[in-house]
Structures are given as C-alpha cells and as structure tokens.
KEKE-3310 file (N, C-alpha, C; in steps of 0.2 Angstrom, whole numbers, plus 5000, padded with zeros to 4 digits):
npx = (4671:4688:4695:4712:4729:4744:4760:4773:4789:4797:4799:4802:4792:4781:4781:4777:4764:4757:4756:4751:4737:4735:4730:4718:4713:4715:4718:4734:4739:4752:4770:4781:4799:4815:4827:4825:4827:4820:4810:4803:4805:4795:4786:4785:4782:4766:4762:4760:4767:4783:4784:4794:4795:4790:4787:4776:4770:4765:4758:4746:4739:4733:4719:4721:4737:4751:4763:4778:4789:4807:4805:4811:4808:4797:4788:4794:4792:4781:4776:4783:4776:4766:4767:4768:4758:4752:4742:4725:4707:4698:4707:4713:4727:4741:4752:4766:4774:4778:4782:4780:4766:4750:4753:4765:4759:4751:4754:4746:4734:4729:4726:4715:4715:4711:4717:4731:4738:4747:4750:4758:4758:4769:4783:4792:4802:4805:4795:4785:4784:4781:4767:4761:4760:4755:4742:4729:4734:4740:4736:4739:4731:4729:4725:4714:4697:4690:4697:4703:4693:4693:4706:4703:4695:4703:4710:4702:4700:4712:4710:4714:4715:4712:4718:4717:4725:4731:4736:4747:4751:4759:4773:4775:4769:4776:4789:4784:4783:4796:4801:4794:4800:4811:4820:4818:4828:4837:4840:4842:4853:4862:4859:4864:4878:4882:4879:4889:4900:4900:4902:4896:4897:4897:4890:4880:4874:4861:4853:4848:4843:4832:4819:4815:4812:4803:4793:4791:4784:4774:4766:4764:4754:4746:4743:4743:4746:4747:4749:4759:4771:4787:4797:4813:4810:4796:4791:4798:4811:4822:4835:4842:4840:4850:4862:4862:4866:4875:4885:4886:4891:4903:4908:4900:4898:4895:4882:4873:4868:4856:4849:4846:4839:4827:4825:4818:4806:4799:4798:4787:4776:4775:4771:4760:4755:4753:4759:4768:4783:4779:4785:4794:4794:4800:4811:4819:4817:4825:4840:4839:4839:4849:4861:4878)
npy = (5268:5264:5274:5283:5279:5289:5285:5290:5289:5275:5263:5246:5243:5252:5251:5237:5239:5246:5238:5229:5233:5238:5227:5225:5233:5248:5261:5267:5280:5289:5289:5294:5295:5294:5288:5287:5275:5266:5270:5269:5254:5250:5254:5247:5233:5237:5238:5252:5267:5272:5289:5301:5313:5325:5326:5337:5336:5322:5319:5329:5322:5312:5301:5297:5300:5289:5291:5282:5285:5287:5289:5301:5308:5309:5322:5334:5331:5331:5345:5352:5345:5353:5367:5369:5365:5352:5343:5344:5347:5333:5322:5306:5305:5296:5289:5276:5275:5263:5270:5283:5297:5302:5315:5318:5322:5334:5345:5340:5338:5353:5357:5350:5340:5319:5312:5298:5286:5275:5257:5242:5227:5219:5212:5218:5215:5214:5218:5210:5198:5206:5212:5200:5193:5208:5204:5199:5203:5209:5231:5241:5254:5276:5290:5304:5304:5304:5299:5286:5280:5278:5272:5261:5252:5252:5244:5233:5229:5222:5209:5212:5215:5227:5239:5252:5264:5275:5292:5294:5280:5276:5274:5267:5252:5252:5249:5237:5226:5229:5222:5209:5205:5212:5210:5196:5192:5195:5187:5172:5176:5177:5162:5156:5157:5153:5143:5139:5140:5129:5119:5117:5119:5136:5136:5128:5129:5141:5135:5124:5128:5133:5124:5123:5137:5139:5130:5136:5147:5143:5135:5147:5154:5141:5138:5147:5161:5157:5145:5140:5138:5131:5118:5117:5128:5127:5114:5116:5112:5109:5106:5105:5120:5121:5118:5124:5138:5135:5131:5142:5154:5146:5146:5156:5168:5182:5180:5177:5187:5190:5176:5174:5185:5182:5169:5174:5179:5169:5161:5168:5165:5149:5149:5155:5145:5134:5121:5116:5107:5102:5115:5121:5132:5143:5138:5139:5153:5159:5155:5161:5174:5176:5168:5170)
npz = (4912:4921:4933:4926:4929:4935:4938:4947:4950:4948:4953:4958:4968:4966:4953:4952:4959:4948:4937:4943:4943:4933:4926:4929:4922:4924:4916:4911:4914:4913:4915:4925:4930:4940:4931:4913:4910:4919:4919:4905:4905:4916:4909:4895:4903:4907:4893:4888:4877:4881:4884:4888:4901:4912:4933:4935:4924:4922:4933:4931:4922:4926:4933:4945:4954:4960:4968:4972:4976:4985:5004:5006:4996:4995:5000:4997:4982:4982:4984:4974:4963:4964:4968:4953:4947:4945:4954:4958:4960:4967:4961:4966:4978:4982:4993:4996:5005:5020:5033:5034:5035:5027:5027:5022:5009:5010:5002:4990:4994:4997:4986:4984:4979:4986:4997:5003:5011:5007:5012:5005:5013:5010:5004:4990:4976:4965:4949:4940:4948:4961:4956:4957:4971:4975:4974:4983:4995:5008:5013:5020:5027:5029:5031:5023:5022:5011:5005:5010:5006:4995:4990:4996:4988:4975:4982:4986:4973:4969:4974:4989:5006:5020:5032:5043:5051:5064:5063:5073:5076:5068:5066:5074:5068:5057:5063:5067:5056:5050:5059:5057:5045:5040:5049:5052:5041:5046:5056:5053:5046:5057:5060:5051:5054:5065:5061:5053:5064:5070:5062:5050:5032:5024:5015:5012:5023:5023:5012:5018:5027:5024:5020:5035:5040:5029:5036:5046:5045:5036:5047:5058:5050:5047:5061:5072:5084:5102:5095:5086:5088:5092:5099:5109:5119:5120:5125:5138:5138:5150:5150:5137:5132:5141:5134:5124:5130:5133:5123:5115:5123:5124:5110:5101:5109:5106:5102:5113:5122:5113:5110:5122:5125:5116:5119:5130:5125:5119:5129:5135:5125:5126:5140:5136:5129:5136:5136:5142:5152:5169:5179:5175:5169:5177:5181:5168:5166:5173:5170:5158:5160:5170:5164:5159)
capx = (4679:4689:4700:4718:4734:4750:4764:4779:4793:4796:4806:4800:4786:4777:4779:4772:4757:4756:4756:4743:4730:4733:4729:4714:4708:4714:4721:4739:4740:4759:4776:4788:4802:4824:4829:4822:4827:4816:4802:4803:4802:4788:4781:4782:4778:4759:4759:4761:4770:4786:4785:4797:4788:4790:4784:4770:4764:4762:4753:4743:4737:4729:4712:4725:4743:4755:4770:4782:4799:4810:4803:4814:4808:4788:4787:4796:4790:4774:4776:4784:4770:4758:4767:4767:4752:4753:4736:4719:4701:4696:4710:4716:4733:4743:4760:4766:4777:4775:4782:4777:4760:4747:4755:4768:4755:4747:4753:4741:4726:4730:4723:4709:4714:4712:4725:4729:4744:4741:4757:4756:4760:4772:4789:4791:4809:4804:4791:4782:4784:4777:4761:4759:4763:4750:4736:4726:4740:4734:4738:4737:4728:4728:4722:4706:4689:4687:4707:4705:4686:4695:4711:4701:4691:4709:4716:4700:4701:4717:4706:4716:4712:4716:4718:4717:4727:4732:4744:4753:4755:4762:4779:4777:4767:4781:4793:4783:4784:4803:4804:4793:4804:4818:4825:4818:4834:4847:4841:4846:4861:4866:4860:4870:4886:4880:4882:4894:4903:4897:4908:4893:4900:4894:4887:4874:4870:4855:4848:4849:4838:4825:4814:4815:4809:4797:4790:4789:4780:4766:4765:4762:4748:4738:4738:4744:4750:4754:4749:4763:4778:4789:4805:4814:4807:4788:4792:4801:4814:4827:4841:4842:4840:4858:4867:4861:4868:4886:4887:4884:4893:4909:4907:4898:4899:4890:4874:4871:4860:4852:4845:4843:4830:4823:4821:4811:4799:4797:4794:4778:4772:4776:4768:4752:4753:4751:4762:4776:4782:4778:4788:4801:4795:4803:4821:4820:4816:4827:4843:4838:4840:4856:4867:4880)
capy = (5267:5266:5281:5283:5282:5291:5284:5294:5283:5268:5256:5240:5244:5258:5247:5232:5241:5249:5231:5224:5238:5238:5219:5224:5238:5252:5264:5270:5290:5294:5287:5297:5291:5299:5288:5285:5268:5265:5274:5264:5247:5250:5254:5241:5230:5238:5237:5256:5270:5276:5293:5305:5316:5327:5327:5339:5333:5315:5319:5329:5316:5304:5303:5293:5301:5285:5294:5278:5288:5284:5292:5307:5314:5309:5328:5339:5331:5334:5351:5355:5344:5356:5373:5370:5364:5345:5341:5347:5344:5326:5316:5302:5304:5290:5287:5270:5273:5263:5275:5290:5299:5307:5324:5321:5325:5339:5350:5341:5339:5360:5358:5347:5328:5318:5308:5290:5286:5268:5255:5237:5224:5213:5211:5219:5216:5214:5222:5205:5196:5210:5212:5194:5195:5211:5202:5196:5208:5218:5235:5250:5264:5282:5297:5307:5301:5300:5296:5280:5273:5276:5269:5255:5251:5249:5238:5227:5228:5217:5206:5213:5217:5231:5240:5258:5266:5284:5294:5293:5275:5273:5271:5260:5248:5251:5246:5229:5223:5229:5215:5202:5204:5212:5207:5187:5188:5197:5182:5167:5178:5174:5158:5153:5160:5150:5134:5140:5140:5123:5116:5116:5121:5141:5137:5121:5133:5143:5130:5119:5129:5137:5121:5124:5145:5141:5125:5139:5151:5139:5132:5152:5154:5138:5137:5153:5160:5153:5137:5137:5139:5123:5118:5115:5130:5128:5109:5114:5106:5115:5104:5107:5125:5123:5115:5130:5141:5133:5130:5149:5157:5144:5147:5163:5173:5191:5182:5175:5192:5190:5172:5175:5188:5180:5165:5175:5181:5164:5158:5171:5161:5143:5148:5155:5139:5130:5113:5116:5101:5104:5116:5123:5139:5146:5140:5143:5162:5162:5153:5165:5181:5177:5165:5175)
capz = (4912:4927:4932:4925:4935:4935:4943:4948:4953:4942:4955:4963:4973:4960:4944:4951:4959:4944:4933:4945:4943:4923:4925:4932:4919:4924:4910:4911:4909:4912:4922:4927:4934:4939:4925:4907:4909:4923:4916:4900:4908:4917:4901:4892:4908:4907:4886:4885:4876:4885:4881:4894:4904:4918:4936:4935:4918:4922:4939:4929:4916:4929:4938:4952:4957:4963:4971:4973:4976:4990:5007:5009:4990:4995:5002:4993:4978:4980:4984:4967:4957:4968:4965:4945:4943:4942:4955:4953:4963:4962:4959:4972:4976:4985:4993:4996:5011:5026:5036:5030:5036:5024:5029:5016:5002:5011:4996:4983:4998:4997:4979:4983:4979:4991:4997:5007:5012:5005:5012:5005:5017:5006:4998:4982:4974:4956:4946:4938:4953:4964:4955:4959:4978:4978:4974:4990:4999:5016:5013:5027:5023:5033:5025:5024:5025:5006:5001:5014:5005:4988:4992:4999:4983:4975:4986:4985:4965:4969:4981:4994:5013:5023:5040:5044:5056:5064:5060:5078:5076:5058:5066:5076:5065:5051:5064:5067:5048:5049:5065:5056:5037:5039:5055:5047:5038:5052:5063:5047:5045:5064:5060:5047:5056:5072:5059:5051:5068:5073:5056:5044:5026:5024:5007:5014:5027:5020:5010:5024:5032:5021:5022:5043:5039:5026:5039:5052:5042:5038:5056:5060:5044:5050:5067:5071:5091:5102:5095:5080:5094:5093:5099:5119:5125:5121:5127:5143:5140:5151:5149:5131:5133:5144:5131:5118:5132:5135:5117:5113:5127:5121:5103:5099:5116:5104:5100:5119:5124:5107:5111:5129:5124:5112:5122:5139:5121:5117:5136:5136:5120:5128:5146:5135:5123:5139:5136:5145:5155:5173:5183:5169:5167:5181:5179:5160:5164:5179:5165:5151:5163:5174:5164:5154)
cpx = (4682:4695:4706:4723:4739:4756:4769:4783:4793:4801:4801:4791:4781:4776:4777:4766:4753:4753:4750:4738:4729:4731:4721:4707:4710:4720:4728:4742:4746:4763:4781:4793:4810:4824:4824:4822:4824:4810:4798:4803:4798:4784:4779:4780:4770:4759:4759:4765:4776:4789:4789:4793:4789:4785:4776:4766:4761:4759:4746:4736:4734:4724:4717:4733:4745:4761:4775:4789:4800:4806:4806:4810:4800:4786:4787:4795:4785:4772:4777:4780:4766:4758:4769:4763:4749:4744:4730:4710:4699:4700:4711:4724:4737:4750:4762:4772:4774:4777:4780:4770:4759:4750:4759:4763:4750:4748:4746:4733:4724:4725:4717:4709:4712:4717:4725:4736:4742:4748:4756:4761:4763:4778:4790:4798:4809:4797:4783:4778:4778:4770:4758:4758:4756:4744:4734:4731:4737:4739:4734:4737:4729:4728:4714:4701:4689:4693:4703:4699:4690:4702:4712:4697:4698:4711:4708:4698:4706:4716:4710:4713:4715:4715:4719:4722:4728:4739:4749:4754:4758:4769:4781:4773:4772:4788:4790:4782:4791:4807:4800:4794:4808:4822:4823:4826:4842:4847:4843:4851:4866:4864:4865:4875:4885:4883:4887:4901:4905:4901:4903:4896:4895:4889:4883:4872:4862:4851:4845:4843:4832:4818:4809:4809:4802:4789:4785:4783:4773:4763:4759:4755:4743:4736:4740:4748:4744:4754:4756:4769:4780:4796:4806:4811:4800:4787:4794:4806:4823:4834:4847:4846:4849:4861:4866:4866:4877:4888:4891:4891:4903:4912:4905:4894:4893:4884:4872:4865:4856:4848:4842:4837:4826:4819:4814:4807:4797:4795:4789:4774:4770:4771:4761:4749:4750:4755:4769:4778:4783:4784:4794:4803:4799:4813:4822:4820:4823:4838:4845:4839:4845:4862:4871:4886)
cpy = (5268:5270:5279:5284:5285:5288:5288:5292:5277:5263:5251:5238:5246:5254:5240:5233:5244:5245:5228:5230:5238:5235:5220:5229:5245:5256:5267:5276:5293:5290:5292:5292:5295:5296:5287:5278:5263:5265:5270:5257:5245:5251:5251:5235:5231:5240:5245:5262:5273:5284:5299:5311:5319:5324:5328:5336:5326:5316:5322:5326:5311:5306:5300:5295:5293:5288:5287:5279:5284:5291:5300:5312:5314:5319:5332:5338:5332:5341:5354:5353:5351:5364:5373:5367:5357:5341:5345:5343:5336:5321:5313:5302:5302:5292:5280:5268:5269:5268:5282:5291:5302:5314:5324:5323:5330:5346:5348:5340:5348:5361:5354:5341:5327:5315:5302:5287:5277:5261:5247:5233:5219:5215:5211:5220:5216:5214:5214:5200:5199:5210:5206:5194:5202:5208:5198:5198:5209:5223:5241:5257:5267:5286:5301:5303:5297:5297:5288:5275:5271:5272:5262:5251:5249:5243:5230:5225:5223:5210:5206:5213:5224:5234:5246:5258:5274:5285:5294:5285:5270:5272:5266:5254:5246:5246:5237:5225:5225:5222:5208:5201:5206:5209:5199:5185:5190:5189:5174:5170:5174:5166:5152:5153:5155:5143:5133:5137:5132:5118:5114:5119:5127:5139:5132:5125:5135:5139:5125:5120:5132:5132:5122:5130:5142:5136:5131:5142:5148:5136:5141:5154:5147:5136:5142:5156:5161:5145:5133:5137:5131:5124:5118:5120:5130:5121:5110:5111:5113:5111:5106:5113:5128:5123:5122:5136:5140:5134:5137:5153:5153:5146:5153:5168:5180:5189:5177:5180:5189:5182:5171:5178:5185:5172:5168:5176:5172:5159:5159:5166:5155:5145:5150:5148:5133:5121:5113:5109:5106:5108:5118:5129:5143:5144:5139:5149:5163:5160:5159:5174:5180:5173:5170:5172)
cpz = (4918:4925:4931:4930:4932:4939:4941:4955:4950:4945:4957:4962:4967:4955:4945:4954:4952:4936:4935:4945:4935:4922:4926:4928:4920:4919:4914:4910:4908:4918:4918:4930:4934:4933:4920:4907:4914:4919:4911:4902:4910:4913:4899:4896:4907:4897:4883:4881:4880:4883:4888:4892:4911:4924:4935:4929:4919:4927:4937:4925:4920:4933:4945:4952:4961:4966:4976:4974:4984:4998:5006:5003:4991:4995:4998:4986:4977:4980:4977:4962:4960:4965:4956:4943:4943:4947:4956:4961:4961:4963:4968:4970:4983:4987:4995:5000:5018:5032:5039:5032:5030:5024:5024:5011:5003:5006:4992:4990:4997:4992:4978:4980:4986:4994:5002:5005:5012:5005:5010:5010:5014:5004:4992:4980:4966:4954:4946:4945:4958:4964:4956:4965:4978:4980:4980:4996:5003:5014:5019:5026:5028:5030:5027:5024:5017:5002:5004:5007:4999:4986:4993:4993:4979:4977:4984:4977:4965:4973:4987:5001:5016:5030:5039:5052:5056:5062:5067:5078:5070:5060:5071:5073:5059:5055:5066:5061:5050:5054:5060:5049:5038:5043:5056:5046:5041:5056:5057:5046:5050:5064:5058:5049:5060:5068:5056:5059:5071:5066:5051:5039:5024:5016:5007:5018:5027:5017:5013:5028:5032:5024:5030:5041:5035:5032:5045:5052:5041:5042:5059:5056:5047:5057:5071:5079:5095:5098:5088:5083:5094:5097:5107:5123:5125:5124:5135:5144:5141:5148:5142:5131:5136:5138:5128:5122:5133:5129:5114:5117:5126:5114:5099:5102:5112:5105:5106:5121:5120:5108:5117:5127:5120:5114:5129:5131:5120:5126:5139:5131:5123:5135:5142:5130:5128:5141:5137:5150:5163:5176:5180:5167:5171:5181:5172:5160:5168:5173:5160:5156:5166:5169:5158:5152)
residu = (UNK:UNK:UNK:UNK:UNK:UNK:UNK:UNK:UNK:UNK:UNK:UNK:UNK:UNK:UNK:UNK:UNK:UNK:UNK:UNK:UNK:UNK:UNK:UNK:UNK:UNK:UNK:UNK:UNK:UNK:UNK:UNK:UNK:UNK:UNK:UNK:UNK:UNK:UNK:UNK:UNK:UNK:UNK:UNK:UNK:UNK:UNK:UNK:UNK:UNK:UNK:UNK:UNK:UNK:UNK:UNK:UNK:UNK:UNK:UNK:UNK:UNK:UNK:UNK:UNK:UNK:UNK:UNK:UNK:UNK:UNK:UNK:UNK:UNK:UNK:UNK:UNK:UNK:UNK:UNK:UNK:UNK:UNK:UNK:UNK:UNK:UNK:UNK:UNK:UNK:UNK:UNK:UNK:UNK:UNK:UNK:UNK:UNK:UNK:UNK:UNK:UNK:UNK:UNK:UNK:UNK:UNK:UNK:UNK:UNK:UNK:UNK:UNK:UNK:UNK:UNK:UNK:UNK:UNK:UNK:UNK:UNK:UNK:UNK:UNK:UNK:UNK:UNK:UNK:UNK:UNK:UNK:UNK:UNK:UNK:UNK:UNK:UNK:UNK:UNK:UNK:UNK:UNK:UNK:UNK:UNK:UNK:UNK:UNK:UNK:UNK:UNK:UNK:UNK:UNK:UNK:UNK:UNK:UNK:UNK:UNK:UNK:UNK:UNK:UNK:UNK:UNK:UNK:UNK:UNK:UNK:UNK:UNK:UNK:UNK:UNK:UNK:UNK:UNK:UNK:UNK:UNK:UNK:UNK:UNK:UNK:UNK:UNK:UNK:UNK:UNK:UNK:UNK:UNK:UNK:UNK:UNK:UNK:UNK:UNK:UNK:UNK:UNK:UNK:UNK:UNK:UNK:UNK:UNK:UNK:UNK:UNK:UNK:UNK:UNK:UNK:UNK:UNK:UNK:UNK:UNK:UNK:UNK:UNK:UNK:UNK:UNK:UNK:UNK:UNK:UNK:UNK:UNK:UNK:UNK:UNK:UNK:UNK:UNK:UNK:UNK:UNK:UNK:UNK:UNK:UNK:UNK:UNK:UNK:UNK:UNK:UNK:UNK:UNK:UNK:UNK:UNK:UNK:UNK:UNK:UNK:UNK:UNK:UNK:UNK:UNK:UNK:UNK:UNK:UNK:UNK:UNK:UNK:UNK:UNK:UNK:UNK:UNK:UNK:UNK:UNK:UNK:UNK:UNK:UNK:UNK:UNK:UNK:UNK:UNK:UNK:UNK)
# end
C-alpha cells in the first residue's frame, strides 16, 4: 500500500497536488486547512470524509506531510506541528514554495522526517484543473539526500520531471518563473493599453491577442531558442523598429525604456539566431540604447 498524505493548507496549489496523487493511489489521512470550508472541498474532491482536525493531528495521520500554506506561515507552522507532537521518524514532509528553502521545515527534520522543499513548476488556479496541469509537470526539488529521492519518486508517480537545486539559488530560480509567468501577463497588460492606445476597442484587445501568445508559446515548445524569436528585430529590420519607436515615444512615452530593453534582449537572441539582414545589428543596438 502506498504511504498516506496529510495536507495542511487546502488552497489551490495543496488540493490539486493532493487530487493528483489520490488519482494515483495514494491514501488520504487528514486536511487541515484556516477554513472548514476549504478543508471540506478538498475533501470531497479526493472522495474522503471531511472531518475537522487540527494542525498537529492531521500532520500526525500521514506517512507524507504537505505544508501548502502561504509562505510566511510555512515556518512557524511547522514549528508548532513540531513542538506538539504532529512529526515523527520517517515521514516525508514537503513544502510547495518556490521560494522558500528546506530550512523552513528544519523543525520537523529536528524530529527526523525528512524533508524536500518540492516547488511544481506550473500554474495552479483551480483545484481539478491543477491536478491536470500537474501531471507531466517539472517540479524543483531541494532538501536532504533522502527528502529529495523521495520527493522524486512522487513527482515521477505524476510522470513528471524534475531539477534539483541549492539552497543559494532558490531565489533566483523563483524569480526566473516570476519573469517567464507573471511578468507574461504585466507585458499583455502593457500590450493591451499600447492598442488600446492605438484606437483598438479595449474589450477585442486581449482576445485579439491570445492566438499571437499562445502561437509564440508553441514556436518557443517546438523549436525552441533562439530559433522561435520572430518579428523586425530577429529580421533586421531597422526601419520598422523606427516606426515602433516614434510611434511609442508619441503615444505611450512610460513604456519606451520597457521596449528599448526588451528590444537590446531580443537583439542578443537575433544576432545568436543568426538571420539578421546584413549590417542591422549595430544600428538597432545603437537606436535601442540612445533614442528617447
């Protein structure tokens, strides 16, 4: 029989890890969660009982601890499962911050679980969904020797992948996922407003554009960099490049830095992609770094 989990934290993230490892066999021993009404959701989501239940006792109850709280409470919660009892020799016990080092759960390592700081690499907004989305997920391990194998045994239950890192470069790893998802949707924000600007109807804006994103996204999936880089600066084509700068510098003067830089990143991609039209790259860089 495979080991029981506990989860403690019943948002998002937690209850659709928590859904796809149920899927998968593994028994359900106890959710916690702040509300009741959380708790019980994720409940009936994996088919069992919601019966309320402290910290320690759900941490208790499981051969696998899941601590899915919000970072700040990862710590100090585990310290208070630790000092009343809740882990024990043995178990594996998990966090699911990307942020966050192992060292938050160096109370219950104190107790002799092991521990593994275990961050899926994916967008978990809804529970059902999530658990879809995990599966064949990369997740990023960091932890002890025996947290990491068994954390890794997990992840490939969900036929995931995964990457190991240290604990000095967990933040900056977390902030390269904050650049390739969250700041996705700051740069379609500034898009939108851009066409919004430009006298497109803000409400055709976004839909307008998704096809574009999702075209990009699968450009970047099959042929990967630099070879999925399109558009007048992978082409060279300064002229163009003007127009975006007059246009910008007439029209929406704040987000001029913000394409300047983003255009010299895209003029490293383009000079490595190699198909620039001759003799561009030098007043495209020289364009993108003086005109204001």
């Amino acid at each position: 029989m495979k080991p029981s989990i506990s989860l403690i934290g019943a948002g998002a993230a937690g209850c659709a890890l928590l859904v796809a490892l149920s899927r998968k066999g593994y028994p359900v021993a106890a959710i916690s969660s702040r509300t009741l009404k959380s708790a019980r959701h994720c409940a009936e989501l994996v088919g069992v009982n919601p019966t309320p239940t402290d910290n320690p006792t759900a941490a208790a109850a499981g051969d696998i601890v899941i601590i899915a709280t919000p970072d700040s409470l990862i710590r100090p919660l585990c310290e208070e499962i630790s000092g009343k009892g809740g882990f024990r020799q043995g178990q594996l016990v998990l966090h699911l911050s990307g942020a966050l080092t192992s060292d938050a759960l160096t109370a219950a390592a104190k107790r002799g679980a092991d521990t593994c700081a275990m961050h899926p690499i994916q967008t978990l907004a809804a529970p059902l969904e999530g658990a879809r989305l995990l599966e064949s997920a990369w997740y990023c391990l960091e932890g002890t020797g025996q947290g990491i194998e068994r954390a890794r045994r997990l992840a490939e239950t969900l036929s995931g992948r995964v990457m190991r890192i240290g604990k000095s470069d967990k933040a900056l790893y977390h902030a390269a996922l904050c650049v390739a998802s969250n700041y996705l949707v700051v740069l379609e924000r500034v898009a939108v407003e851009m066409l919004a600007k430009a006298g497109v109807d803000p409400a055709d804006a976004l839909p307008a554009l998704m096809p574009l994103i999702r075209g990009a996204a699968d450009n970047l999936s099959d042929c990967g960099l630099p070879d999925a880089l399109t558009g007048p600066i992978s082409r060279g084509d300064t002229e163009t490049v003007m127009q975006h700068l007059r246009a910008l510098e007439e029209k929406c003067g704040d987000y001029l830095p913000l394409y300047k830089e983003l255009g010299r990143q895209a003029l490293l991609i383009a000079t490595e992609k190699g198909k620039m039209a001759p003799g561009s790259a030098a007043p495209l860089l020289e364009m993108l770094k003086t005109r204001s």
